[in-house]
OpenMM code with the backbone's topology and positions (N, CA, C; nanometers):
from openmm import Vec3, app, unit

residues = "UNK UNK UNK UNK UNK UNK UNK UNK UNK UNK UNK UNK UNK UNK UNK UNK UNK UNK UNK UNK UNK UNK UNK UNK UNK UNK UNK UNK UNK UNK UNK UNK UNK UNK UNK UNK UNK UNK UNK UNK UNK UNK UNK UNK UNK UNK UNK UNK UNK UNK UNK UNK UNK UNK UNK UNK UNK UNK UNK UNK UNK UNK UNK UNK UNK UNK UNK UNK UNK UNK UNK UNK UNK UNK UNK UNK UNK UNK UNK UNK UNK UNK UNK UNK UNK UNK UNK UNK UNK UNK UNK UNK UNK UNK UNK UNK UNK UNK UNK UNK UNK UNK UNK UNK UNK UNK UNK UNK UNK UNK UNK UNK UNK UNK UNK UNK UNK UNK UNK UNK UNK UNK UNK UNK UNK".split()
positions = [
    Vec3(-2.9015, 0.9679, 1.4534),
    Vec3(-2.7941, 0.9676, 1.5500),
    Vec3(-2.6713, 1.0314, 1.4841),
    Vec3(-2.6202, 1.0945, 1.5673),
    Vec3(-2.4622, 1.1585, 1.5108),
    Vec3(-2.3709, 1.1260, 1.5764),
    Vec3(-2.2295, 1.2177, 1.5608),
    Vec3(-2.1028, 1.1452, 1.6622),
    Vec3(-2.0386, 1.3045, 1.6269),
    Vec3(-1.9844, 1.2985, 1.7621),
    Vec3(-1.9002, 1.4630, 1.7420),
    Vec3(-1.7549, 1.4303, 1.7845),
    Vec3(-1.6626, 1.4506, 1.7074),
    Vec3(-1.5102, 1.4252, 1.7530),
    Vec3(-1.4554, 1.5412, 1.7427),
    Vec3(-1.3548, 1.5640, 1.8530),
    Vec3(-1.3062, 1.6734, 1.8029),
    Vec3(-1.1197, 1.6637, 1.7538),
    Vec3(-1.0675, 1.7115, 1.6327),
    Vec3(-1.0052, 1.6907, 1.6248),
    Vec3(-0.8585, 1.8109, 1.5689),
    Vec3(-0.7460, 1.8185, 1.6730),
    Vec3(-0.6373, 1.8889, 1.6658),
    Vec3(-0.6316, 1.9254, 1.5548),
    Vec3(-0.6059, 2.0520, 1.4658),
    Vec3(-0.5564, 2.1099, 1.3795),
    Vec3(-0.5481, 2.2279, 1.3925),
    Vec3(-0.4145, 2.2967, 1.3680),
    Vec3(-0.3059, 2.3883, 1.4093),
    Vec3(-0.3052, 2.4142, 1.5203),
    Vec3(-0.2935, 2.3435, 1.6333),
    Vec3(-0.2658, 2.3413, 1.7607),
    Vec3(-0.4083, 2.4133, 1.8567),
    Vec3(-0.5701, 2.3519, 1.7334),
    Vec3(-0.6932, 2.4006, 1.8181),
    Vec3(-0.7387, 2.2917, 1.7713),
    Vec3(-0.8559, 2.2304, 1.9377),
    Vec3(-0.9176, 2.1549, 1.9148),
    Vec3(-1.0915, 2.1728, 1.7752),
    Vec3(-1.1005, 2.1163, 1.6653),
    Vec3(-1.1996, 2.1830, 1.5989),
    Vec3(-1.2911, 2.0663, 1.5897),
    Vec3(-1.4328, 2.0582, 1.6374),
    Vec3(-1.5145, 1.9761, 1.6374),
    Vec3(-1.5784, 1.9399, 1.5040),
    Vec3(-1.6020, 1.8144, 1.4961),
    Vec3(-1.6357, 1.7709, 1.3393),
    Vec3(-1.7451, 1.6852, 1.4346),
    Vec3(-1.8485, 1.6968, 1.3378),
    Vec3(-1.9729, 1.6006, 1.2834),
    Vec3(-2.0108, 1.4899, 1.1924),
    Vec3(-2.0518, 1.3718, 1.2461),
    Vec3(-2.0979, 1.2696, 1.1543),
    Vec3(-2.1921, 1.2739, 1.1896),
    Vec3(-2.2902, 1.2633, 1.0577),
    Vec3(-2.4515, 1.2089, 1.0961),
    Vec3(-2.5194, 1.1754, 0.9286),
    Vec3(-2.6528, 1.1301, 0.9436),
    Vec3(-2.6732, 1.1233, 0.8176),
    Vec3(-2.7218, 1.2333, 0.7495),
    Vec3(-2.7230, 1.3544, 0.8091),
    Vec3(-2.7514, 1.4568, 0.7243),
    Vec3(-2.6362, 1.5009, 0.6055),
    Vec3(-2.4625, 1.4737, 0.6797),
    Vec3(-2.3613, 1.5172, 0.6110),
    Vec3(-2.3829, 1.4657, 0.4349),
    Vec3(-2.3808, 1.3629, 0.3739),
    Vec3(-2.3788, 1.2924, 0.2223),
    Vec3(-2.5172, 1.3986, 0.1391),
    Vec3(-2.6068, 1.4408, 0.2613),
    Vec3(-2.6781, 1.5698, 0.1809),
    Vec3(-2.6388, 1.7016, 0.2073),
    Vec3(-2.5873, 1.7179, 0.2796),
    Vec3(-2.5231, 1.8692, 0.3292),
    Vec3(-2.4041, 1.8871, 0.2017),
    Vec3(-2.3704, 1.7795, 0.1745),
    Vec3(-2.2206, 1.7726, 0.1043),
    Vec3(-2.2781, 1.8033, -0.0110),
    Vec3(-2.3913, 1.7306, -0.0685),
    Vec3(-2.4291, 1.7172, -0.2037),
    Vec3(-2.4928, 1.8537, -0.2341),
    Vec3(-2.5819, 1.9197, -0.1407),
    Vec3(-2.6421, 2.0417, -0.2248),
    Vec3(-2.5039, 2.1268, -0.2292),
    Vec3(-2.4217, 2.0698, -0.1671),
    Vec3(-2.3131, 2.2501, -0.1300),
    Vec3(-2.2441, 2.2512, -0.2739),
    Vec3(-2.1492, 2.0798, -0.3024),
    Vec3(-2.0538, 2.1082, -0.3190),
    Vec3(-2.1172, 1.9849, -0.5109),
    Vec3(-2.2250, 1.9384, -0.4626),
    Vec3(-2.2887, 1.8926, -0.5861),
    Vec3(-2.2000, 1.7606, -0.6411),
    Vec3(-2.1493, 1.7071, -0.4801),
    Vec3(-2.0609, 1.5530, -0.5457),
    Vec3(-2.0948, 1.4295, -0.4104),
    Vec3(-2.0758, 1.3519, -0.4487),
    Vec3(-2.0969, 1.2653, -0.3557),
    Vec3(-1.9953, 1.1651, -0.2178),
    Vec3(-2.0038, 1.2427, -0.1400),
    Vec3(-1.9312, 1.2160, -0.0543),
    Vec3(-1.8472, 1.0623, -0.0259),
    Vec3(-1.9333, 0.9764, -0.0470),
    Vec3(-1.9117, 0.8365, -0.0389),
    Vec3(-1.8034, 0.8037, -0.1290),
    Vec3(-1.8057, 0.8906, -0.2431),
    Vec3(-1.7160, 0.8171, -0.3317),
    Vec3(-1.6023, 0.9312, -0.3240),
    Vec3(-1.6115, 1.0216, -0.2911),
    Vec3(-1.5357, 1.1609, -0.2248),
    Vec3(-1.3945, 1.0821, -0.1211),
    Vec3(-1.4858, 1.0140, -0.0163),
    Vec3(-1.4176, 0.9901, 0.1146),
    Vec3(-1.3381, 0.8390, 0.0231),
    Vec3(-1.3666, 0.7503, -0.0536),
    Vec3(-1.2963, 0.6406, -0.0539),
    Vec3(-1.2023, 0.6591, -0.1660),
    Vec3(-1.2343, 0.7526, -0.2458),
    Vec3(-1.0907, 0.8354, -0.3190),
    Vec3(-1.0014, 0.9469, -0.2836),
    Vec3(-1.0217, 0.9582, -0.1855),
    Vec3(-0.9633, 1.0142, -0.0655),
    Vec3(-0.8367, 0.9090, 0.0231),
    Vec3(-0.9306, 0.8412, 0.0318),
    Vec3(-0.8389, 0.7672, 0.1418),
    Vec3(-0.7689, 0.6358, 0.1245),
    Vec3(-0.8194, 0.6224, -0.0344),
    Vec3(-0.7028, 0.5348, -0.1701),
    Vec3(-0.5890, 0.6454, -0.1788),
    Vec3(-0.6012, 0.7611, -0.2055),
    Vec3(-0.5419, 0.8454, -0.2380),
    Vec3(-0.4193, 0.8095, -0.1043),
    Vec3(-0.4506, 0.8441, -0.0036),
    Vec3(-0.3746, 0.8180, 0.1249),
    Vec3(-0.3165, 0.7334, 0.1047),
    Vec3(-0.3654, 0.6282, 0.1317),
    Vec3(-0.2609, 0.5055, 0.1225),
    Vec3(-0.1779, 0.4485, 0.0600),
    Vec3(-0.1782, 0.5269, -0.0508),
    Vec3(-0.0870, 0.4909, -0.1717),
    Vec3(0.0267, 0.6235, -0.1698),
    Vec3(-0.0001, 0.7153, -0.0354),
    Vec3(0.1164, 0.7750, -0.0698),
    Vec3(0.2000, 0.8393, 0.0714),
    Vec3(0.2806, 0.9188, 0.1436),
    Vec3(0.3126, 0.9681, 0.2338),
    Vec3(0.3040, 1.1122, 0.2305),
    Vec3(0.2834, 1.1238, 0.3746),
    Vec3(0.3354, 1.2470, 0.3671),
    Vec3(0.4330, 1.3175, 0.3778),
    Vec3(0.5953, 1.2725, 0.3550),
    Vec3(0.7113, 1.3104, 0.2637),
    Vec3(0.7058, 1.3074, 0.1417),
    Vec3(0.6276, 1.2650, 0.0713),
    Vec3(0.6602, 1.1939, -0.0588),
    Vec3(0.4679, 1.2207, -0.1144),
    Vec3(0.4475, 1.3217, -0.1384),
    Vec3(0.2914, 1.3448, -0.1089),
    Vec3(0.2960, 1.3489, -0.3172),
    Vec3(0.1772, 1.2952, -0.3340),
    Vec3(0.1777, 1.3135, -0.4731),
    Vec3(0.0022, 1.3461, -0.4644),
    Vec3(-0.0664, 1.4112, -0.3998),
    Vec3(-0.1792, 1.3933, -0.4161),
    Vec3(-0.2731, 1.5387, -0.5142),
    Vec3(-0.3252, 1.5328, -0.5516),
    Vec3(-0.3511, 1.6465, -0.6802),
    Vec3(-0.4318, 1.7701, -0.6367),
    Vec3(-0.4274, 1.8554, -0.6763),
    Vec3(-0.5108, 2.0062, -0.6176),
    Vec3(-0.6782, 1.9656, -0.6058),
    Vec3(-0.7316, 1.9098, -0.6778),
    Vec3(-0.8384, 1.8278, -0.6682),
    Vec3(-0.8666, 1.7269, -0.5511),
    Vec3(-0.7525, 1.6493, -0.5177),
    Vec3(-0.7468, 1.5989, -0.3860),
    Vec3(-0.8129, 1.6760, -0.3027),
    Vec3(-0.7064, 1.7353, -0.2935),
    Vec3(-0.7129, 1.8761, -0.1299),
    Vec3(-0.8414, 1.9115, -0.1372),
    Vec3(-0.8783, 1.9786, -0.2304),
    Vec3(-0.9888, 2.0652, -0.2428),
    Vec3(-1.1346, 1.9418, -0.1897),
    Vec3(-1.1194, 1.8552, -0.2414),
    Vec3(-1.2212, 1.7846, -0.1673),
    Vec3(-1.2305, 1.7556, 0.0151),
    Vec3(-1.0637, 1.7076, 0.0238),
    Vec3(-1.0780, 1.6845, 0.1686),
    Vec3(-1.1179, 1.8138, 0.2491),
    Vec3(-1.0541, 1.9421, 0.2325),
    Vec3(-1.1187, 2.0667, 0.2582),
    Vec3(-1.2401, 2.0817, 0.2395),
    Vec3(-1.3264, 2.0533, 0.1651),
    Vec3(-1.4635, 2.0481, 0.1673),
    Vec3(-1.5493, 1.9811, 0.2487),
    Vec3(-1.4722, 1.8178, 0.2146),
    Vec3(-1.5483, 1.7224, 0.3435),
    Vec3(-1.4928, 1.7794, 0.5043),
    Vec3(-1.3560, 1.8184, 0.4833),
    Vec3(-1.3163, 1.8921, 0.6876),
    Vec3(-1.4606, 1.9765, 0.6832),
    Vec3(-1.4349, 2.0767, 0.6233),
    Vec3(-1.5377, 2.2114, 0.6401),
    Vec3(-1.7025, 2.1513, 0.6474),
    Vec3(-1.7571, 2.0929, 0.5575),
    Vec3(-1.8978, 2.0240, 0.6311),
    Vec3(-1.9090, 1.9821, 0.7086),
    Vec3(-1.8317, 1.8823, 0.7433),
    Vec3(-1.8125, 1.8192, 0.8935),
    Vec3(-1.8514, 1.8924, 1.0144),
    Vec3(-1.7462, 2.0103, 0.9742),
    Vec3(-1.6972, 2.0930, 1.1013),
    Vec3(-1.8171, 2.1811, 1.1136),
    Vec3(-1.8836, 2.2440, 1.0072),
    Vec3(-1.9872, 2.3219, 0.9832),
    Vec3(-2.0928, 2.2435, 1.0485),
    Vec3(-2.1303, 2.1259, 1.0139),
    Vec3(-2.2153, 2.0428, 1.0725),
    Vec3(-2.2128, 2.0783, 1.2484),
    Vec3(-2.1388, 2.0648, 1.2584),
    Vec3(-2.0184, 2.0921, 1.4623),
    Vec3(-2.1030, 2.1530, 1.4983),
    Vec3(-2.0076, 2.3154, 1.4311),
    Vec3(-2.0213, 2.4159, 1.4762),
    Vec3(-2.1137, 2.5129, 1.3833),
    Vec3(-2.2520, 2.5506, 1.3507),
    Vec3(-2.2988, 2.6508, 1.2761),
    Vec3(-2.1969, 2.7964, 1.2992),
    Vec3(-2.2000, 2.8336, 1.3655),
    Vec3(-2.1019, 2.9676, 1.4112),
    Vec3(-1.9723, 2.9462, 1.2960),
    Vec3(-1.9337, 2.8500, 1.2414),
    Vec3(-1.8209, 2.8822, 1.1562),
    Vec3(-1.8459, 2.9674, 1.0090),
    Vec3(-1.7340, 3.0333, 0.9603),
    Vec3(-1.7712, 3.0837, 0.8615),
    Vec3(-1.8358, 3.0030, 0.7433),
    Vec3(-1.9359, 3.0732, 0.6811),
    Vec3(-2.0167, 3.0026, 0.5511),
    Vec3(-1.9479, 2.9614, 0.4332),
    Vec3(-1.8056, 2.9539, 0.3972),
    Vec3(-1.7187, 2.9592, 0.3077),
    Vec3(-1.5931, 2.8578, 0.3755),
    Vec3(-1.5977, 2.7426, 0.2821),
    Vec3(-1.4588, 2.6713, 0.2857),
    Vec3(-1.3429, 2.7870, 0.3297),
    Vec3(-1.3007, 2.8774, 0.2437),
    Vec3(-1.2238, 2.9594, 0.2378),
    Vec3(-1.2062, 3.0274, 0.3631),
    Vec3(-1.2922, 3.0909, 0.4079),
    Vec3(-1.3172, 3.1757, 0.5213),
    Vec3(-1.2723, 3.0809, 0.6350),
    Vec3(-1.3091, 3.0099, 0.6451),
    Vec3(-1.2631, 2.8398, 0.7353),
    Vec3(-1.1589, 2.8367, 0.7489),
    Vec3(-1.1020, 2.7917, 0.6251),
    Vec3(-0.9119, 2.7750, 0.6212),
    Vec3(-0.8440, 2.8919, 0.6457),
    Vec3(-0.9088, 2.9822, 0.6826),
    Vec3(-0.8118, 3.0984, 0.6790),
    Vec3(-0.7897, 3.0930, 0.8034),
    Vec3(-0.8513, 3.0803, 0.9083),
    Vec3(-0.8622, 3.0274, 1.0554),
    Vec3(-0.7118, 3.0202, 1.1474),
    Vec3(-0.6672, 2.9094, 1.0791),
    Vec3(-0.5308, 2.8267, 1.0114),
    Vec3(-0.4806, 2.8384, 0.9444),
    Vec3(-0.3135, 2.7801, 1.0340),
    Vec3(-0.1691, 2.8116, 0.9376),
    Vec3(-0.1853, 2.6749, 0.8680),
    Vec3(-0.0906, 2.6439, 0.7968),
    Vec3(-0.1031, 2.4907, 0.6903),
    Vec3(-0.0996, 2.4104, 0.7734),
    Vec3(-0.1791, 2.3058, 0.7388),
    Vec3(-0.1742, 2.1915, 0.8025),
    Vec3(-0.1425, 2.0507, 0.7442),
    Vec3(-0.1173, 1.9273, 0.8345),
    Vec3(-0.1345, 1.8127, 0.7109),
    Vec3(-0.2366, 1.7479, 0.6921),
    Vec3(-0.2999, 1.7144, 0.5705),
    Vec3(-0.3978, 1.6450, 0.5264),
    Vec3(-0.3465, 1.4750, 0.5996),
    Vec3(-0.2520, 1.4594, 0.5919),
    Vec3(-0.2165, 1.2848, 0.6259),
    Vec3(-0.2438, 1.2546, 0.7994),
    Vec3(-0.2502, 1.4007, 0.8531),
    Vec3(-0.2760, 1.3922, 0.9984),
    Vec3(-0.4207, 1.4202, 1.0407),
    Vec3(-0.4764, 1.5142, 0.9621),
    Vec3(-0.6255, 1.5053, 0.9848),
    Vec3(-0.7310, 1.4558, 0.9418),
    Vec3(-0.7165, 1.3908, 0.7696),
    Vec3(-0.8012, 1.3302, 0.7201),
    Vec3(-0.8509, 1.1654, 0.7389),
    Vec3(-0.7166, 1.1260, 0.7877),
    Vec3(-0.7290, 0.9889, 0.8617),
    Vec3(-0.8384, 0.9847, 1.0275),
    Vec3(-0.8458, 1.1054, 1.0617),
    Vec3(-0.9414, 1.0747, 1.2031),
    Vec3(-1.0848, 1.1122, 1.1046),
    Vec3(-1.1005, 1.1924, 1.0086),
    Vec3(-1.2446, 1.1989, 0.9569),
    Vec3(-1.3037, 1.0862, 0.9185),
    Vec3(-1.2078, 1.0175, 0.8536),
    Vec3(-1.2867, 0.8759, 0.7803),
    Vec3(-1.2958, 0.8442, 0.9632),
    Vec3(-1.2133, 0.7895, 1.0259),
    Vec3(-1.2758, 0.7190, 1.1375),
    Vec3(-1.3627, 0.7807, 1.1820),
    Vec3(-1.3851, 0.8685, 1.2061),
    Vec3(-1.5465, 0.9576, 1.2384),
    Vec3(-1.6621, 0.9040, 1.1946),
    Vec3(-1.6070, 0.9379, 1.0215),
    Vec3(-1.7054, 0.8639, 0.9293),
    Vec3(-1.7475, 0.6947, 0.9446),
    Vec3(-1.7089, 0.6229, 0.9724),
    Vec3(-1.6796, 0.5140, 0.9591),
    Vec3(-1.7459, 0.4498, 1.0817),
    Vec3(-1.7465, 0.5051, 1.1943),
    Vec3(-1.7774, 0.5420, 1.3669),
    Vec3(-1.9354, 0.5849, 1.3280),
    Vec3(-1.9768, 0.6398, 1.2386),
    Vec3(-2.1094, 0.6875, 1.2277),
    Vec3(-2.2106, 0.6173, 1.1178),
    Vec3(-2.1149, 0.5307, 1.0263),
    Vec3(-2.2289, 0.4607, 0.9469),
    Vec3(-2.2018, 0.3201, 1.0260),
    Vec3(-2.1751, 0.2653, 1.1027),
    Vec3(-2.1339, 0.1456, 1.1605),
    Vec3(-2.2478, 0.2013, 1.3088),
    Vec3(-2.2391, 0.2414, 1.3295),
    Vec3(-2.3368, 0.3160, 1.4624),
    Vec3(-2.4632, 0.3199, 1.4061),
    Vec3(-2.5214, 0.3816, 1.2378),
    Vec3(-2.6378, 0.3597, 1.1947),
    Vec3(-2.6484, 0.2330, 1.1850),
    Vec3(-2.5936, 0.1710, 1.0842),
    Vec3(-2.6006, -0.0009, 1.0031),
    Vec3(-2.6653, -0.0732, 1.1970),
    Vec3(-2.5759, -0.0362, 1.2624),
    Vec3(-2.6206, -0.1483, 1.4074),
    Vec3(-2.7606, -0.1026, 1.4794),
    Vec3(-2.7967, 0.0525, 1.4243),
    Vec3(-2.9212, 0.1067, 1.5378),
    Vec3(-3.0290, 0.0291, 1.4147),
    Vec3(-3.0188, 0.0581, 1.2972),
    Vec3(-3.1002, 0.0235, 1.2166),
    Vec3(-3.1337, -0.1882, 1.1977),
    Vec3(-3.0059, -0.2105, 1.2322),
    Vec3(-3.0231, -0.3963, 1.2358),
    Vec3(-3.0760, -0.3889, 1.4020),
    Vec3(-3.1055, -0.3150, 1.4626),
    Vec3(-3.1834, -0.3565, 1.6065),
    Vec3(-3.2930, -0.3268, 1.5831),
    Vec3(-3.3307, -0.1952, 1.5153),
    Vec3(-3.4754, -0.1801, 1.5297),
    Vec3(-3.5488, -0.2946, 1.3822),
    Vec3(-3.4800, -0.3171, 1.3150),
    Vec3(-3.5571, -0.4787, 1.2730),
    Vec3(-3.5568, -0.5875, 1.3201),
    Vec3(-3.4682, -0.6369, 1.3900),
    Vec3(-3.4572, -0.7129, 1.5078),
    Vec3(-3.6307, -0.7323, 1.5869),
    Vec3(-3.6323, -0.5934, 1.6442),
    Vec3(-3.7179, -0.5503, 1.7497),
    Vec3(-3.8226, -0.5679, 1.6724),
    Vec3(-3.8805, -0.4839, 1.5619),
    Vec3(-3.9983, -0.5036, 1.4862),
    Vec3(-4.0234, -0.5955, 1.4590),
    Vec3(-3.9577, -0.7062, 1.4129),
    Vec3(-3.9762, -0.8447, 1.3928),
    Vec3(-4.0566, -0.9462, 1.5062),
    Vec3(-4.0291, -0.8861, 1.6214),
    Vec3(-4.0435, -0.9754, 1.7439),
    Vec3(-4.2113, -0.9522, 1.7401),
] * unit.nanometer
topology = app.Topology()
chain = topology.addChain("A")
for resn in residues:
    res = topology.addResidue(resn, chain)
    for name in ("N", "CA", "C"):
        topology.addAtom(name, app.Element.getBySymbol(name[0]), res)
């Protein structure tokens, strides 16, 4: 099962993907693990603003990676290159778009965890 949201950045709607293919899509591309990607990510967030942004080039570069799989996931038609992607788009903020991915994310392993506790449920019976 997946979940498709689509979400505003630079004034276009851009469709992102959750499913369980993404944590392997992520891993052959980018050779790191998403799970621990997305929750140092979004420690990262909360500990800071976006006036007052202290977050490291390493940051970015991940959340750009996880937007771009996502979105790649979406849409195949997007370019094959993070880069090629962002070029799309004028700057944007990470504090405005990376907060709807985790809920995406979050929307899609909570949607597995419940399809998967029914069908043991069911098998059980």
């Amino acid at each position: 099962m997946s979940m498709i949201k689509n979400i505003e950045i630079d004034g276009k709607q851009v469709p992102f993907r959750a499913s369980a293919a993404i944590p392997r899509i992520y891993r052959m591309k980018f050779q790191r693990d998403i799970y621990k990607d997305l929750a140092s990510l979004e420690k990262a967030i909360d500990s800071n603003s976006e006036e007052v942004s202290n977050l490291d080039l390493f940051s970015l570069e991940m959340f750009e990676n996880i937007a771009y799989v996502m979105a790649k996931h979406a849409d195949p038609n997007i370019p094959d290159t993070p880069e090629e992607w962002l070029d799309a788009f004028n700057t944007f903020s990470i504090y405005q778009v990376l907060p709807k991915i985790i809920e995406l994310w979050g929307l899609n392993v909570r949607s597995d965890a419940e399809a998967k506790k029914n069908f043991v449920q069911q098998t059980a019976r």
